[in-house]
C-alpha positions as CSV (number, residue, x, y, z in Angstrom):
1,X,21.2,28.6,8.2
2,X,18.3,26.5,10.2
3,X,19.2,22.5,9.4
4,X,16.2,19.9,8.8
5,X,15.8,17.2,11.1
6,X,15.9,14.2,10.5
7,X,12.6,12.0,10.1
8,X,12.0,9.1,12.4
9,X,9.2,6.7,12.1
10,X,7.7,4.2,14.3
11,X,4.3,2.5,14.9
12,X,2.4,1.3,18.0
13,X,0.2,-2.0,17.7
14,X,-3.4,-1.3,19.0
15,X,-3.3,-4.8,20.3
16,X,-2.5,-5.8,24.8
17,X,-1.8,-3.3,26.7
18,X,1.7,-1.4,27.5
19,X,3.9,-2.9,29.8
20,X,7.1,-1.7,31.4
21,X,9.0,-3.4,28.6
22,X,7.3,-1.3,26.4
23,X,8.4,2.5,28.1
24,X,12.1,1.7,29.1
25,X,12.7,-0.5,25.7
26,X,10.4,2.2,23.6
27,X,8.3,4.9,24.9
28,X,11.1,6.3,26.5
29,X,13.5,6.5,23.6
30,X,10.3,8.3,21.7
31,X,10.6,11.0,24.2
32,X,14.2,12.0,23.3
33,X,13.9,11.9,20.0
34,X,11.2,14.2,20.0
35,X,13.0,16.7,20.9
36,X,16.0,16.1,18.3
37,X,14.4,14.4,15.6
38,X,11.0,15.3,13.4
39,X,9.0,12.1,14.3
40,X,6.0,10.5,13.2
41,X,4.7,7.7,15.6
42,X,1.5,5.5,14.7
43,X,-0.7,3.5,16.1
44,X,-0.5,0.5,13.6
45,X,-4.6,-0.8,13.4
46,X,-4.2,-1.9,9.8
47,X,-1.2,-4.6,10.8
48,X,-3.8,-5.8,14.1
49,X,-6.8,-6.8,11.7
50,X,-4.3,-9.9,10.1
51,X,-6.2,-11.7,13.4
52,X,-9.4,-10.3,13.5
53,X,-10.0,-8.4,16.2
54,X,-13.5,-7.6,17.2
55,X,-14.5,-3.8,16.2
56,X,-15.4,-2.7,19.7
57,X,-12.4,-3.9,21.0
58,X,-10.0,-2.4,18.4
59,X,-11.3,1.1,19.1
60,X,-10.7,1.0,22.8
61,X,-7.3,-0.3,22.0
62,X,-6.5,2.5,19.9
63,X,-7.9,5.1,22.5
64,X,-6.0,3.2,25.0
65,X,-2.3,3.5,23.3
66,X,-2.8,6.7,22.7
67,X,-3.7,7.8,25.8
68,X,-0.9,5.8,27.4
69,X,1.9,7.1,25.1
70,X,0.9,10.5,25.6
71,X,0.6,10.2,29.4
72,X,4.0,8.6,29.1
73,X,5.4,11.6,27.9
74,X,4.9,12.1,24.4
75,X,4.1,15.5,23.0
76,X,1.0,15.8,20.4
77,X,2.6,18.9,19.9
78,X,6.4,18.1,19.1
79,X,5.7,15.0,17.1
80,X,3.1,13.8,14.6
81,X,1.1,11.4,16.5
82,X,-1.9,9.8,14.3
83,X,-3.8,6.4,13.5
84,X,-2.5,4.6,10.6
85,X,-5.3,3.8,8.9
86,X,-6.3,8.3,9.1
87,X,-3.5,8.0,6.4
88,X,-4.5,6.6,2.6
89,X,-1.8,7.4,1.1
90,X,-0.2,4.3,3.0
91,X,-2.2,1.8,1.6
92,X,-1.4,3.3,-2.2
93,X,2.0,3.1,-1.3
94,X,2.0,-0.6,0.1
95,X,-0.3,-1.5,-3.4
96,X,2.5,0.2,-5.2
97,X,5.5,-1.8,-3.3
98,X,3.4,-4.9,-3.2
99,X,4.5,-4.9,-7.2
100,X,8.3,-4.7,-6.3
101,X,7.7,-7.6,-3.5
102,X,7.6,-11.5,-4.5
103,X,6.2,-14.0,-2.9
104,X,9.4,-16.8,-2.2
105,X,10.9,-13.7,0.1
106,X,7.6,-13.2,1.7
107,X,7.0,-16.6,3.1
108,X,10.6,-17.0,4.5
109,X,10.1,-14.3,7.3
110,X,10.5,-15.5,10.5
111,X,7.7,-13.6,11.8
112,X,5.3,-15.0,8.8
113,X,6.5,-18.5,9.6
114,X,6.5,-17.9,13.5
115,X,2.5,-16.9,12.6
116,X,1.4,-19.6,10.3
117,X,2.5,-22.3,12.8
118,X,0.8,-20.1,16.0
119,X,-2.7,-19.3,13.9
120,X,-2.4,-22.3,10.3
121,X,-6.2,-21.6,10.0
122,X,-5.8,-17.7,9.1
123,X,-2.8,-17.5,6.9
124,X,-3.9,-14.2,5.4
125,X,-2.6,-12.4,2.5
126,X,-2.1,-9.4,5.2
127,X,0.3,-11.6,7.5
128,X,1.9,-12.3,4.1
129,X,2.4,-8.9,3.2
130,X,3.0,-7.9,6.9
131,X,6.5,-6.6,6.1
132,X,5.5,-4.9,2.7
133,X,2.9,-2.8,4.8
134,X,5.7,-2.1,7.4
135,X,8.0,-0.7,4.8
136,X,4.8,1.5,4.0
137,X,4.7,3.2,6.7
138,X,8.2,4.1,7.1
139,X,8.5,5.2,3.4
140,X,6.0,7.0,2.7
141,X,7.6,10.2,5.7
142,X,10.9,9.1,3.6
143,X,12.5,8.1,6.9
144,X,16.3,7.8,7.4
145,X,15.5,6.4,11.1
146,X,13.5,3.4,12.2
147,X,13.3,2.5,16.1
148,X,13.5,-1.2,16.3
149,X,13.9,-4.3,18.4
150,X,15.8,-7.3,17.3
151,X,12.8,-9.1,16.2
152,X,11.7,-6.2,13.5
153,X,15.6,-5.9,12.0
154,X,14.5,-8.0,9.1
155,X,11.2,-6.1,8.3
156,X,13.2,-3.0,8.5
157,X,16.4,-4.5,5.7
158,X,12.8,-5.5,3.6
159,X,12.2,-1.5,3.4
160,X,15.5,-1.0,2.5
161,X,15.1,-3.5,-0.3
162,X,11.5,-2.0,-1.4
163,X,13.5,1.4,-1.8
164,X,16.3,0.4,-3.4
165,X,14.3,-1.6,-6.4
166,X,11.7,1.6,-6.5
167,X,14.7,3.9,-7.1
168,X,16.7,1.5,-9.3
169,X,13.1,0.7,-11.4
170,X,11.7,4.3,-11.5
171,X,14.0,7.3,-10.4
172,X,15.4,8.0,-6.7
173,X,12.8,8.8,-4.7
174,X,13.5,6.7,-1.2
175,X,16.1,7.2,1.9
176,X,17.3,3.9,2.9
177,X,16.1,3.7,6.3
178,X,18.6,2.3,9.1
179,X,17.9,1.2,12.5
180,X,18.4,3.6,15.2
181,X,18.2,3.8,19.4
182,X,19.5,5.7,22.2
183,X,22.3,2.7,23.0
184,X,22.7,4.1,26.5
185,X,19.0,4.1,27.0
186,X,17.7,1.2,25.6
187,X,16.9,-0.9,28.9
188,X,15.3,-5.3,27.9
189,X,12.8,-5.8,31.3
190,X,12.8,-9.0,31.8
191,X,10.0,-11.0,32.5
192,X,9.2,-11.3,36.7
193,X,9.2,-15.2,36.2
194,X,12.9,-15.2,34.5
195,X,11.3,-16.3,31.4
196,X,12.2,-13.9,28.5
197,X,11.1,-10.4,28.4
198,X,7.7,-8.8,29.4
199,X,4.8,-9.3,27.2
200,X,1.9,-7.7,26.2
201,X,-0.3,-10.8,25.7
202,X,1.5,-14.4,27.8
203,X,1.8,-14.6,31.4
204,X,0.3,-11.3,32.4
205,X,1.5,-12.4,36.4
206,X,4.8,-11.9,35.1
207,X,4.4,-8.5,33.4
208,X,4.2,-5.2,34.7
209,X,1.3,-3.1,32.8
210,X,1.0,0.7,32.6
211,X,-2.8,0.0,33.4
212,X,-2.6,-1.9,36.6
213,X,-3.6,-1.2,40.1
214,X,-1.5,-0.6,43.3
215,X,-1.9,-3.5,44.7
216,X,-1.5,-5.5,41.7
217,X,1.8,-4.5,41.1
218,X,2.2,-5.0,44.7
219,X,0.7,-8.7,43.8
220,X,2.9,-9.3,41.5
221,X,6.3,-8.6,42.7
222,X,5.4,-10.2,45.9
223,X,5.5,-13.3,43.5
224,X,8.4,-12.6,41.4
225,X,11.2,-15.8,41.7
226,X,13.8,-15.6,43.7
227,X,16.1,-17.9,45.5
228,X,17.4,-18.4,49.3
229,X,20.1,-16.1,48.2
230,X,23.8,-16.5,47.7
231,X,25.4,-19.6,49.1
232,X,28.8,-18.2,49.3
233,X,30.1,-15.0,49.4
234,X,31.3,-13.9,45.6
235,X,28.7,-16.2,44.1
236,X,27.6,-15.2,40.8
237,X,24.2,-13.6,40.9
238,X,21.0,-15.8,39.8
239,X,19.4,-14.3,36.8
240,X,15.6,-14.0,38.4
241,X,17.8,-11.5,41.2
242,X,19.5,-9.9,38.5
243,X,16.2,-9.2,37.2
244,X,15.2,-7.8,40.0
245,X,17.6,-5.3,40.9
246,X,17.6,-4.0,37.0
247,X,13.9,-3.1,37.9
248,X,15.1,-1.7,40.6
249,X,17.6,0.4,39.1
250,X,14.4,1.9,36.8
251,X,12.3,3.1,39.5
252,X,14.4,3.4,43.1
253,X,16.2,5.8,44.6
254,X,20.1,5.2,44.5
255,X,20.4,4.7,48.0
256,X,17.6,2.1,48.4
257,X,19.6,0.5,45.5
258,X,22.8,0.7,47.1
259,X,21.5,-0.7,50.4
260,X,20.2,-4.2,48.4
261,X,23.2,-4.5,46.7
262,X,25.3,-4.3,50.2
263,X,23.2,-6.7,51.7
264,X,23.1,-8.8,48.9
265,X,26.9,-9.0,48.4
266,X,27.0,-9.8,52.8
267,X,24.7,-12.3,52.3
268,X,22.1,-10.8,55.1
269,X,19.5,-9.7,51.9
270,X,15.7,-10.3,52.6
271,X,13.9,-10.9,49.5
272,X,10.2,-10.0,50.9
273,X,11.6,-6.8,52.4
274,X,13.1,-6.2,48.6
275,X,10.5,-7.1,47.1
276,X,8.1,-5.1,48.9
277,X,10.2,-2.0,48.6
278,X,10.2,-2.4,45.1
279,X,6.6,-2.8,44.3
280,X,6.0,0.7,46.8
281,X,8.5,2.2,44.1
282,X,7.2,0.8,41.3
283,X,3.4,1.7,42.4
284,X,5.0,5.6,42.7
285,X,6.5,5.1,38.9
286,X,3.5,3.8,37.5
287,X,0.3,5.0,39.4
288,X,0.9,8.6,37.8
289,X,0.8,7.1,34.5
290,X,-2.3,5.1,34.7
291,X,-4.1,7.7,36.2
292,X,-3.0,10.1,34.0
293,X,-3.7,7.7,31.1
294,X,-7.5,6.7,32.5
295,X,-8.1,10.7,32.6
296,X,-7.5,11.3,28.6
297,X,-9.7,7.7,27.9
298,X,-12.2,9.6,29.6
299,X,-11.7,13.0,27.0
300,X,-12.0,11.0,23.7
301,X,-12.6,14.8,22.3
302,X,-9.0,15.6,22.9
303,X,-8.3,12.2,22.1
304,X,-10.0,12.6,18.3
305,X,-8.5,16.1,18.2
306,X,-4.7,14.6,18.4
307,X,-5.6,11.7,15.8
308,X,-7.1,14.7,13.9
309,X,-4.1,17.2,13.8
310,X,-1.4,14.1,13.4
311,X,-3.4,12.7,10.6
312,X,-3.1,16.2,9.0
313,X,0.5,16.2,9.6
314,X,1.4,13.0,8.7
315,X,-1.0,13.6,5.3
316,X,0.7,16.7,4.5
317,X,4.1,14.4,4.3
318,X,2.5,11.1,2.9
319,X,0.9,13.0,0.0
320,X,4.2,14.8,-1.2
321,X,5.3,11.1,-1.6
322,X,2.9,9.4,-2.9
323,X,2.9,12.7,-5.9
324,X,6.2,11.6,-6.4
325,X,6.0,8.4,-6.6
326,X,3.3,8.8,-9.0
327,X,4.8,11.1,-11.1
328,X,7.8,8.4,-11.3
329,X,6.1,5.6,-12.1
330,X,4.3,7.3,-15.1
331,X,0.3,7.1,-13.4
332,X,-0.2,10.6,-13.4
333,X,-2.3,11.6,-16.1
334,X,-3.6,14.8,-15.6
């Protein structure tokens, strides 16, 4: 008897540009669940208008991350890869839960609080109801599994909440969605000024993007801190090296590895020569990605033809819910 996979959800800001950060702490955990999991991923415009972008901008963007996921290594045709906004049915569903969400909850969000002090002259009702839209978008494919980082735990306990007060109010309807990653595979790059992680819009020196050039990479990790190296032999390794040799470990070949790590632990390592070995390896992990990525921005038919056939997808799934829901809630009247 053929079993039914389970659904996994996630969305994509259309907002910066992806970093390393984002394929070995994301992208590349969306690649093995394609193959296990039935998986809707999203590129999440609505959430980027709480700070206005400018139109012509926020269509590149969303070209952009598309193009880069899929050059990444997702598969328009294994998973259900569409635009959020392509899908109405999420905004009834966030009207709908907006009823079962209260404001005193809503303003205690990190995140919301984190945003009123960054931007206090656009406190929108959207960054409000920022997690209410979230939860959305996972419930409305009735998820069980929600790929998240740290900082999006608390959005994702919200959607449990949301589903536990529509079933409890109206009739079971909504999976309580958990958090969910490939432990083993789930890598933090850390930023090349050993400051936090890689980001998609501070300090672009210290982040490697999926869209730079050969020699900026090169640039860059000519620049990354270091130290003079260990003082002593034993001596606990310095974060910023640490750093380093995790990268390392992402895109080299063992033996190079191995080699660094040997001289390192003799105390004969030179950082330029590192360094410079690593940006040549990380030029040969990125450069086919860019290029790949820059070759589907320039086919926005085949771009508009994979929003096209997610959005159906992801419709076909939304709209089951969202009869449901209705039907539970006592607004269908025909």
């Amino acid at each position: 008897m053929a079993t039914t996979k389970e659904i996994v959800v996630s969305g994509i800001r259309s907002t910066g540009y992806l970093h390393l950060g984002n394929y070995f702490g994301a992208i590349r955990n969306y690649i093995r669940m394609q193959e296990a999991f039935n998986c809707y991923f999203f590129v999440a415009d609505w959430h980027s208008l709480t700070t206005h972008p400018d139109p012509k901008d926020l269509r590149g963007n969303v070209y952009r991350v598309l193009a880069e996921n899929i050059a990444s290594g997702l598969d328009p045709e294994k998973v259900a890869l569409y635009v959020q906004s392509d899908i109405p049915e999420i905004a009834e569903l966030y009207l709908l839960l907006n009823m079962l969400a209260y404001k005193g909850e809503l303003e205690k969000v990190p995140t919301f609080k984190d945003k009123v002090r960054m931007q206090p002259e656009n406190v929108n009702a959207g960054l409000l109801t920022y997690p209410v839209l979230m939860s959305a978008d996972i419930l409305v494919h009735r998820a069980v599994k929600v790929p998240v980082g740290k900082d999006q735990e608390q959005h994702l306990e919200m959607a449990r909440n949301y589903a536990q007060r529509f079933n409890a109010r109206y009739g079971d309807l909504f999976p309580e969605p958990v958090a969910f990653n490939f432990g083993d595979n789930l890598v933090k790059i850390p930023s090349l000024d050993g400051k936090g992680k890689m980001s998609k819009s501070e300090n672009e020196m210290a982040t490697l993007y999926l869209a730079d050039s050969d020699d900026r990479i090169r640039e860059k990790l000519k620049k990354a801190k270091t130290d003079s190296g260990p003082a002593e032999d034993g001596a606990p390794m310095p974060e910023t090296i640490e750093n380093l040799f995790l990268l390392m470990q992402q895109v080299s070949a063992p033996d190079v590895i191995k080699h660094y790590q040997d001289t390192y632990q003799d105390r004969t390592i030179r950082y330029g020569d590192m360094k410079k070995q690593l940006g040549e390896d990380m030029v040969n992990f990125i450069a086919p990605i860019r290029e790949k990525a820059l070759a589907l921005q320039q086919d926005q038919a085949y771009l508009n033809r994979i929003m096209k056939v997610g959005a159906e997808k992801a419709r076909e799934s939304a709209a089951q819910t969202l009869q449901q829901a209705r039907k539970l809630i006592g607004i269908n009247y025909y």
